[in-house]
N, C-alpha and C positions, 0 to 999 in steps of 0.2 A: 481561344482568344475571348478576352471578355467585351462585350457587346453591348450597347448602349441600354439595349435593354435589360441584361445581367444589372448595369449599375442603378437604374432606374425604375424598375419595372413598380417598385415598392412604395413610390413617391405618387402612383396615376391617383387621382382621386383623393389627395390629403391636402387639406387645405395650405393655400400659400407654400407649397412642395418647388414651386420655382428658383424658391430661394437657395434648395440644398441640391440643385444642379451640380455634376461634376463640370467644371469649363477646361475650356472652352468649348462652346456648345451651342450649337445653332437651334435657336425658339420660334415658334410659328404660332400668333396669336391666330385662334380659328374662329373669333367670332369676326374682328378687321378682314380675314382672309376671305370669308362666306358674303360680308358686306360688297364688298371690291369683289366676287364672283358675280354678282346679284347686280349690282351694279353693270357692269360690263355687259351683262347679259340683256338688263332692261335697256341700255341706249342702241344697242345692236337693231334689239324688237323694235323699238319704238322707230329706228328707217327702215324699217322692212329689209336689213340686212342678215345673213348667216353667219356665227360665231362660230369659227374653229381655230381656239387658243392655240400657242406656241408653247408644249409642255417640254423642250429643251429648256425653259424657264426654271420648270419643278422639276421635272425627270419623276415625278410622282403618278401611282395609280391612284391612290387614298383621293387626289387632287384633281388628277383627270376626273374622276366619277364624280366627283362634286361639280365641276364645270359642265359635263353632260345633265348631270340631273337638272341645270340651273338652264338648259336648253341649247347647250352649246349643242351643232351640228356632228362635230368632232373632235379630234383634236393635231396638231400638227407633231411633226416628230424630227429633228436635222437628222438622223440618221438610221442607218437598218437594226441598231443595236436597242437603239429607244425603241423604236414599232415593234417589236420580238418580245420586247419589256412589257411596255405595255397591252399587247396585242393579248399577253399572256393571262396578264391580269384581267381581262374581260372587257377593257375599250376599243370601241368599235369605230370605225369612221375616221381611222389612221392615213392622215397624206402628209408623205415622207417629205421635205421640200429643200433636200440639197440631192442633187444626182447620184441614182446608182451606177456606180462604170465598171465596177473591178468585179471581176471574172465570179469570185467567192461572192461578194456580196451581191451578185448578180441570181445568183445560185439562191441565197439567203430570200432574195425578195421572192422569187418566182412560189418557193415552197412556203414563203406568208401569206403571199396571194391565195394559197388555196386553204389558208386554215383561218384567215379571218375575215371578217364583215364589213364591207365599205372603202379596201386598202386604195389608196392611190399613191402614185410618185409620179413627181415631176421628172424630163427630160431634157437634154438642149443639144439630143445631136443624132439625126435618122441613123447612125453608125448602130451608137448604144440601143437605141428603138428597136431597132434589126438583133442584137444580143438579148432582152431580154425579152421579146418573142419567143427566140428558140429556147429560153430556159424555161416558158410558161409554157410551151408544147409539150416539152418533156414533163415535167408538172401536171398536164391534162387541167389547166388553169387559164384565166382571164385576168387582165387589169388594166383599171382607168389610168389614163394619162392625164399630164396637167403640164406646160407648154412653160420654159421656165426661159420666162423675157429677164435679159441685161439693163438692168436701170441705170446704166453707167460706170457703174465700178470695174466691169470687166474682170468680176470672179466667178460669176455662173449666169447661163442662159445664153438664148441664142442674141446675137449680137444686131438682129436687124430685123425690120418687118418680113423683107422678102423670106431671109432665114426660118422666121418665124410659119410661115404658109409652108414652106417646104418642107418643114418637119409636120405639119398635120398631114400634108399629103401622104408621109411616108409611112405615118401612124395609121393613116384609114385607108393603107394596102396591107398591113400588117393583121392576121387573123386575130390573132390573142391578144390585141390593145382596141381601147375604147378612147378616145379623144375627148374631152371634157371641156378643158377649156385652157386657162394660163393663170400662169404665177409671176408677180411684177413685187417685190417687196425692197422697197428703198431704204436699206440701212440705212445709208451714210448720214441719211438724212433727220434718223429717230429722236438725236440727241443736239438739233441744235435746239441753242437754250430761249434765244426770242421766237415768240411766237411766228408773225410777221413774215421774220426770217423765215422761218421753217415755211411758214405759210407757202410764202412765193417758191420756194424748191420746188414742194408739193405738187403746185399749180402746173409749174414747166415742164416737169418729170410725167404726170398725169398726161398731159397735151404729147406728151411721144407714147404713153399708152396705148391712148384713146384712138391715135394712129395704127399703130399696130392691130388693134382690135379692128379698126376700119377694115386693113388689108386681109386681114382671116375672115370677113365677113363676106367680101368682095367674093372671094375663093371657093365660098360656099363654107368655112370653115367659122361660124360664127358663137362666139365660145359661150357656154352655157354655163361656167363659173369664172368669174375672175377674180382670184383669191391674193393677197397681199397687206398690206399695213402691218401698224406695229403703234405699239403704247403711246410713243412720241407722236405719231401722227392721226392715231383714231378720228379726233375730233374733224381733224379737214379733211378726210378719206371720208368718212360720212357725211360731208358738206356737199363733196363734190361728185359724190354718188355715183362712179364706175367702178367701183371693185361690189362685188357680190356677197364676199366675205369677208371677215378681217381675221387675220392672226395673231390679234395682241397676245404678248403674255405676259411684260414683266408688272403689268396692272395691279394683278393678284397679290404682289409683295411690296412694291415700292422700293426700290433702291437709291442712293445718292443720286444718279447720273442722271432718273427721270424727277426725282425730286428738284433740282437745280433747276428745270426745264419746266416754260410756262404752257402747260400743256391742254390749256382751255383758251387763252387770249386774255382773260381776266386776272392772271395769274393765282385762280383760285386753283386747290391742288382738290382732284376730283377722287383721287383713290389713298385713303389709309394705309400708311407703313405699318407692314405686318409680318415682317421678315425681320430678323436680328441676331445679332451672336451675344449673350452673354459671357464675360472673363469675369475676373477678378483682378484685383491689385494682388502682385507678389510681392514689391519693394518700393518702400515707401521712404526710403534714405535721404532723399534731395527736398528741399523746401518748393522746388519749381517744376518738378515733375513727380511721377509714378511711373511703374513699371508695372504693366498686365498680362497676362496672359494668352496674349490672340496676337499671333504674326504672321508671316507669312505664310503658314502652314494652315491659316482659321480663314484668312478674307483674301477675295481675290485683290491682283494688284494691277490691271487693266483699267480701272474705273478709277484713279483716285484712291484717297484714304475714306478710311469710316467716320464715320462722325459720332459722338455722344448725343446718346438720346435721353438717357438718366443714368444717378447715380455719380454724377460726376457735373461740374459746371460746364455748360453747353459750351461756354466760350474753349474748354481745351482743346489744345491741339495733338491733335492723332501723327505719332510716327514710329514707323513699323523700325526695330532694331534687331530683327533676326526671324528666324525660322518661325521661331516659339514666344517671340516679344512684342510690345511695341509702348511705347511712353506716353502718356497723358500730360502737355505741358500746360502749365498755368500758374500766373503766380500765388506761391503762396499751397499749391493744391498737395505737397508733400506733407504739410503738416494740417490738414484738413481730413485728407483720408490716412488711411493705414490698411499693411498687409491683411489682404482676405474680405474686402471690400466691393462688393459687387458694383459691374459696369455693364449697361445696355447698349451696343454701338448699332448704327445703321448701319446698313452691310455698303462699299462703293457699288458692285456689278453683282444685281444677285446670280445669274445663273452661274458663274465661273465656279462662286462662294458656296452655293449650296452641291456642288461635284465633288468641295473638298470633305462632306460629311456623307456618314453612314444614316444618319434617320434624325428629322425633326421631331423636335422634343414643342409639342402641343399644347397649350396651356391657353385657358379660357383665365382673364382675369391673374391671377397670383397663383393659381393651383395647374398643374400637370395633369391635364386630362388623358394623355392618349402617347403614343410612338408612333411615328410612322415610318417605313424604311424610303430612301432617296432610292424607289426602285432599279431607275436608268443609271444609277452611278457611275461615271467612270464608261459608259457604252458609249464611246466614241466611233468605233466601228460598227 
């Protein structure tokens, strides 16, 4: 099978080489990307908070390792498949943060625990606590825990404070578990689009935290990390200074859905779009559209459409027409461009977008510097 790097390997290092990309094809400006690492990293330092990105974002080692060097503490992982990915590639300070439950992948963590450095996973039930003890016995291994609080959604964590002391109590009878602290990360909440808004969620969601964290203290279970946030809410997670760490991740690339979103107050946009698919025009027949190369099978479809970032007038409208399609409307925009016409789109949801490729195509500028494989691809399990 021929391989991204088969078709490109030829073009690293030749000036303006961006251009004779096969599309569609996912691009990763790494000087925007290092900027928004670097960034992320100095506001973290500057509240005396812990950075451990969300690399279900990237599913990259190339990317973890640049976020470690830039001082992140670690990095987060949704599942056992990404930690094993990464864990391989030599990042260290991996906490898993969706539950281990199922028997195999129970199996999978206990024997990660013992070959890498720093692993944590979250929990939400002294059942599973009590299961993956015995699989770290048989392992002749240890692992920290991390206390995974229900922000409301009621799709993971324990559903209550009291629930919450119960599961520490049953984690610190348990030999082969260390108790650390708790993980609170308010999705629903990342992507509203007024600040304000988001603000006040923020605020009331925080104040049943800040409870729960009371009653683990009460209990003598007084947590020594509390890890959570996300892009959408960095800034008021460090305003209101109870989480210990943060997990942003889609920072590092900028997508639609946090683009749209006033994610400072001022509605100044604090991180550089450094994420993108380049297509091309196929069919240039209609005077009111174009036909490109990136459909369903190029961008995710969770988030919205993509947007044109060049190459084409901002004003057109992005609609996906198949697998392998989607149309550029504007008037007038068929007889402006023509088949073989390159287009730069924003991606809607970068993490969905970047699972649907094999390796980002790296380019400083007009030129293709580098490959890097999307190592976690596809490791949903």
């Amino acid at each position: 099978m021929t391989t991204d790097r088969d078709l490109h390997a030829h073009l690293i290092g030749r000036q303006g080489s961006r251009s004779d990309l096969n599309t569609p094809v996912l691009v990763l400006d790494v000087e925007a990307l290092d900027r928004n690492i670097a960034a992320m990293a100095g506001l973290a330092a500057q509240h005396g908070v812990a950075l451990r990105p969300h690399a279900k974002t990237h599913k990259s080692v190339d990317i973890a390792m640049r976020q470690l060097g830039a001082g992140a503490s670690g990095v987060c992982c949704a599942k056992i498949g990404e930690a094993e990915v990464l864990a391989a590639g030599g990042v260290t300070g991996v906490l898993i943060t969706s539950p281990v439950a199922a028997p195999a992948a129970i199996a999978r963590l206990a024997a990660l625990a013992g070959q890498t450095g720093g692993l944590m996973a979250v929990v939400d039930h002294p059942d599973v606590a009590a299961r993956i003890d015995a699989a770290l016995a048989t392992n002749g291994a240890t692992l920290d825990m991390i206390i995974d609080i229900d922000p409301g959604i009621a799709r993971t964590g324990v559903a209550s404070a009291a629930a919450a002391v119960a599961l520490a109590q049953a984690i610190a009878a348990l030999p082969n578990l260390r108790y650390r602290g708790v993980q609170y990360y308010c999705g629903s909440q990342q992507h509203i689009e007024h600040y304000e808004e988001r603000r006040a969620a923020i605020v009331e969601r925080t104040a049943y935290l800040q409870a729960v964290i009371a009653a683990l203290g009460e209990a003598g279970f007084a947590p020594e990390i509390v890890t959570g946030g996300g892009t959408g809410t960095h800034r008021i997670d460090l305003d209101l200074g109870v989480l210990t760490e943060l997990q942003t991740g889609s920072y590092v690339f900028m997508d639609k859905q946090y683009l749209d979103c006033d994610l400072t107050g001022d509605g100044a946009v604090p991180f550089e779009t450094a994420l993108g698919v380049d297509a091309r025009v196929v069919s240039a027949n209609h005077s009111g559209l174009v036909t490109i190369d990136a459909g369903f099978k190029s961008l995710s479809t969770d988030g919205g459409v993509a947007v044109v970032r060049r190459g084409a007038p901002e004003s057109a409208f992005f609609a996906f027409m198949g697998d392998e399609h989607a149309a550029l409307v504007a008037p007038g925009i068929g007889t402006a461009m023509q088949a073989g016409d390159p287009v730069s789109l924003t991606v809607p949801h970068c993490d969905p977008t970047v699972n649907l490729y094999d390796s980002y195509h790296v380019v400083a500028g007009e030129t293709l510097v580098d490959i890097w494989p999307v190592s976690a691809r596809g490791r949903a399990r």
